[in-house]
Each structure stands twice: as C-alpha cells, then as structure tokens.
TIRO-2110 file (N, C-alpha, C; in Angstrom, 1 decimal):
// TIRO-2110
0.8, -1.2, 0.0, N, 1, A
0.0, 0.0, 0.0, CA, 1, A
0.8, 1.3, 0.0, C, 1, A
1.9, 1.5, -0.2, N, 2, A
3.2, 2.2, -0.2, CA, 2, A
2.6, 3.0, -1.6, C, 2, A
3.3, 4.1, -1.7, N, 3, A
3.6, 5.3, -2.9, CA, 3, A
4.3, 4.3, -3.5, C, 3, A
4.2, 5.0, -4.7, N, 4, A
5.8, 4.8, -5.3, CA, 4, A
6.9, 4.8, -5.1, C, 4, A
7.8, 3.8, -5.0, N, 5, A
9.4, 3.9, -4.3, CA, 5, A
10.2, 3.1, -5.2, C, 5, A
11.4, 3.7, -5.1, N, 6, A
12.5, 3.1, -5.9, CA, 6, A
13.1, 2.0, -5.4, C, 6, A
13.1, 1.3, -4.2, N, 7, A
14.0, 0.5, -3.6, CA, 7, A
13.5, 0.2, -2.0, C, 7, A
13.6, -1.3, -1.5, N, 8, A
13.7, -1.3, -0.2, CA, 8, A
15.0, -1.7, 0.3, C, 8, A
15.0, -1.4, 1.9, N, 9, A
15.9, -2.2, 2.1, CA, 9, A
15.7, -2.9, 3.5, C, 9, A
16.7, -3.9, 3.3, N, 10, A
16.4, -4.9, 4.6, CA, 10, A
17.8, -5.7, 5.0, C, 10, A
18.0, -5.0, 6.1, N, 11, A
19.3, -6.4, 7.1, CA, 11, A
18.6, -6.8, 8.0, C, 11, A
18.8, -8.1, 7.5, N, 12, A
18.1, -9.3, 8.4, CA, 12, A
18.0, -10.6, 8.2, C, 12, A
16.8, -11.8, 8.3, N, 13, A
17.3, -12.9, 8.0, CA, 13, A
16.6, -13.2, 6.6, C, 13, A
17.1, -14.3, 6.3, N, 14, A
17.0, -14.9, 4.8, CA, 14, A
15.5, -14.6, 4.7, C, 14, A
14.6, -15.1, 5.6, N, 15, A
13.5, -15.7, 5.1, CA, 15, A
12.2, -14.5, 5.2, C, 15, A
12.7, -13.4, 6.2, N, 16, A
12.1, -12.4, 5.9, CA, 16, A
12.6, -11.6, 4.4, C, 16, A
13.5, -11.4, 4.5, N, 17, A
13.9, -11.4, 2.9, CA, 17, A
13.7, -11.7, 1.7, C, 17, A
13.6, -13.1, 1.9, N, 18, A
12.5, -13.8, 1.1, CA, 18, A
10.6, -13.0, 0.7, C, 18, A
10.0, -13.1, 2.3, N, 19, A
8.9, -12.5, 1.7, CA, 19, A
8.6, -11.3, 1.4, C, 19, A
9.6, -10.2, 1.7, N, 20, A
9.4, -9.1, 1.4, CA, 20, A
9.9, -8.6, -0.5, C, 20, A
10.8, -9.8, -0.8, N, 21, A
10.9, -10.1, -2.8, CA, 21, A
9.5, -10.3, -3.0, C, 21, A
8.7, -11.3, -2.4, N, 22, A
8.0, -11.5, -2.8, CA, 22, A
6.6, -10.9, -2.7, C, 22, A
6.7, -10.1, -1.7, N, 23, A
5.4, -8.9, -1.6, CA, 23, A
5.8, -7.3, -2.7, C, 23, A
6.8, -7.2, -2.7, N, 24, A
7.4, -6.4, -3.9, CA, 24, A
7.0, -6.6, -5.2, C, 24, A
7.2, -8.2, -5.2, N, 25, A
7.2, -8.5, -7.0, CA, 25, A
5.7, -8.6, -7.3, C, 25, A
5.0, -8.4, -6.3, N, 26, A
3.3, -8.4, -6.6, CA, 26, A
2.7, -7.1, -6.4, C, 26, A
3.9, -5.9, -6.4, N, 27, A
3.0, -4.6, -6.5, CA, 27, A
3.2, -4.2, -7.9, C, 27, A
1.9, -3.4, -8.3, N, 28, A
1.8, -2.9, -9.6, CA, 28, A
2.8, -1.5, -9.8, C, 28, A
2.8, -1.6, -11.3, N, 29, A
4.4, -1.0, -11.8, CA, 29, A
5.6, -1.6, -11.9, C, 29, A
6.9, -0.2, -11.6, N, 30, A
8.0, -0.9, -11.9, CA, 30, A
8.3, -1.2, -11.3, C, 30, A
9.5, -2.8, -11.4, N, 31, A
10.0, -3.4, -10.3, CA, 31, A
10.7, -2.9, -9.2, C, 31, A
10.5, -3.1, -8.0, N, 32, A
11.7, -2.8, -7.0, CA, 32, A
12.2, -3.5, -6.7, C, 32, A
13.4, -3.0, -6.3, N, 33, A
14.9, -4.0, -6.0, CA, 33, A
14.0, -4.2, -4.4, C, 33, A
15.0, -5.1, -3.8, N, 34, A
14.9, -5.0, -2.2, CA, 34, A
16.7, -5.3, -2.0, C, 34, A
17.1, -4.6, -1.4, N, 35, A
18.9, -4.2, -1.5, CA, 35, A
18.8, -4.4, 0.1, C, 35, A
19.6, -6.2, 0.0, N, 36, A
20.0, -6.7, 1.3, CA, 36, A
21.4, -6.4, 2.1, C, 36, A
22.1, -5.8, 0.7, N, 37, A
23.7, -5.3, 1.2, CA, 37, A
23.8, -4.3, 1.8, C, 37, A
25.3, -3.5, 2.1, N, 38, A
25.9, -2.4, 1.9, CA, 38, A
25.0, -1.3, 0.7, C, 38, A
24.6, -0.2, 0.9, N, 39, A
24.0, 1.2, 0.4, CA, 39, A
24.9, 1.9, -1.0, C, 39, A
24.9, 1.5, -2.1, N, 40, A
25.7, 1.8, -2.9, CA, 40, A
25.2, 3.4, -3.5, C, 40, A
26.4, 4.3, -4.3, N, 41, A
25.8, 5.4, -4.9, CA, 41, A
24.4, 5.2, -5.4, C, 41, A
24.4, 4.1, -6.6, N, 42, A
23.6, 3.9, -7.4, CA, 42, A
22.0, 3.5, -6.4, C, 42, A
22.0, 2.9, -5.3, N, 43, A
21.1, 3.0, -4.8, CA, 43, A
20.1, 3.9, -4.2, C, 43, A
21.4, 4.8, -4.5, N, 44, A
20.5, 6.7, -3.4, CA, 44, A
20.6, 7.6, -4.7, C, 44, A
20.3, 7.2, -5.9, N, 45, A
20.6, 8.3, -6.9, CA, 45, A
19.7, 7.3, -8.0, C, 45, A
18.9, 9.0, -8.8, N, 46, A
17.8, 8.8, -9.9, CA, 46, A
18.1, 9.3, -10.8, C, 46, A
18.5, 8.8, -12.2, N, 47, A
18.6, 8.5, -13.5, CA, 47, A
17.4, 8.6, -14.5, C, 47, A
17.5, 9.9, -15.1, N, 48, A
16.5, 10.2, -16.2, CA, 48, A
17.4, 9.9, -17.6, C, 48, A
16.9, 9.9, -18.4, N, 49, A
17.1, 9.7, -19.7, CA, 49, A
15.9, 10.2, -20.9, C, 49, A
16.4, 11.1, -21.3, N, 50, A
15.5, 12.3, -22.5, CA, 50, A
16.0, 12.1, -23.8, C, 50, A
15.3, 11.3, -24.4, N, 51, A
15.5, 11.4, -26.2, CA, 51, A
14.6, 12.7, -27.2, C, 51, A
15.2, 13.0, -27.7, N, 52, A
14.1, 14.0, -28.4, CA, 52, A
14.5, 13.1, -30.2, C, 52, A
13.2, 13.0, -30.6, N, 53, A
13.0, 12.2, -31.3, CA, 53, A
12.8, 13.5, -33.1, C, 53, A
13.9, 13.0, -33.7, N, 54, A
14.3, 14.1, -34.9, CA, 54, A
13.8, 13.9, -36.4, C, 54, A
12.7, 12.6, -36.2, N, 55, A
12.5, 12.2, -37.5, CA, 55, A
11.3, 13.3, -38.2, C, 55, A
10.6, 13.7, -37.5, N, 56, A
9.9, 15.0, -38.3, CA, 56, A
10.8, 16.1, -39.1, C, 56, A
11.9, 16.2, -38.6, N, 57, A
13.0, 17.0, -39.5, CA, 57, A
13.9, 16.0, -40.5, C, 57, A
13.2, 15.0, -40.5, N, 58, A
14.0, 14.3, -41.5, CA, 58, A
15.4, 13.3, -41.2, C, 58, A
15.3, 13.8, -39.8, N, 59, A
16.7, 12.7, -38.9, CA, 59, A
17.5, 13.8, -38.5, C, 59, A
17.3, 15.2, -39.5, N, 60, A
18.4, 16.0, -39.2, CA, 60, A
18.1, 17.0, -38.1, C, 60, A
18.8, 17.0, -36.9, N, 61, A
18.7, 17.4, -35.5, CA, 61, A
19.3, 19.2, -35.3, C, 61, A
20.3, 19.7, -36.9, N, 62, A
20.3, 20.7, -36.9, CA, 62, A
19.1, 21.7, -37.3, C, 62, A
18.3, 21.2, -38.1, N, 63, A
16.7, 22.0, -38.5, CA, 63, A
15.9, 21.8, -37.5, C, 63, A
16.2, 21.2, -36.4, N, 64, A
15.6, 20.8, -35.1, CA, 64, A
15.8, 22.0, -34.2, C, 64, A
16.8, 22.0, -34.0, N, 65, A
18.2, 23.0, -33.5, CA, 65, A
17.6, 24.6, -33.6, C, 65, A
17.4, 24.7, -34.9, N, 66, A
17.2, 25.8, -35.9, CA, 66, A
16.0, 26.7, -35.4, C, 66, A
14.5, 25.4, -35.7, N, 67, A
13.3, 25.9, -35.6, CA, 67, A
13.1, 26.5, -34.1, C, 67, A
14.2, 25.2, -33.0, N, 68, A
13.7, 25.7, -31.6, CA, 68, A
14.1, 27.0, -31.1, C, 68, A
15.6, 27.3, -32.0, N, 69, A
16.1, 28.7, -31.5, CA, 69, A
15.3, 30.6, -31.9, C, 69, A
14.4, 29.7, -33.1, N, 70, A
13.7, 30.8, -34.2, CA, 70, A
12.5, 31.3, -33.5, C, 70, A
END
C-alpha cells in the first residue's frame, strides 16, 4: 500500500527477505529492488534519460536545432 518507491531495504534474515521479494514482485508498476547489502551510490541516486525524437526534421537534428532557437 506504499507510494511509489524506488527501492527497499532490509538487514536481516533470509526468510524475511525472502517475503518481502516476494510482496514487492506483486505490486503494480515498476519493479523494485529489495537491497540486502551495503548502500551503494547507485542505490540513493535517480537516473533520467531524455531522447528527443528528430524524425519530423528528416533525422536531421540541426533543422531541429534551428526551428527551436527561431
């Protein structure tokens, strides 16, 4: 019943570990990890990725360029 979250985490034993994978892998959306280890960068940091898509200008990303600055 949780928001949206990127990640749990848990030190403890196997088998709670166990069901908390498995109460995770049954919520709707994207997957979450459940991160039994050590706290790495990657785990406290969010990653976008923006394409802008150039095929209305013909592929060419300078007339892209062009129109946005006009």
């Amino acid at each position: 019943t949780l928001p949206a979250i990127g990640g749990a985490v848990w030190w403890g034993d196997p088998e709670t570990a166990r069901a908390l994978v498995q109460a995770l892998s049954r919520r709707e959306g994207a997957i979450v990890p459940l991160i039994t280890g050590a706290l790495t960068v990657n785990d406290c940091t969010h990653e976008r990725h923006v394409c802008i898509d150039t095929t209305a200008s013909g592929g060419n990303a300078q007339l892209l360029a062009e129109a946005a600055a006009a």
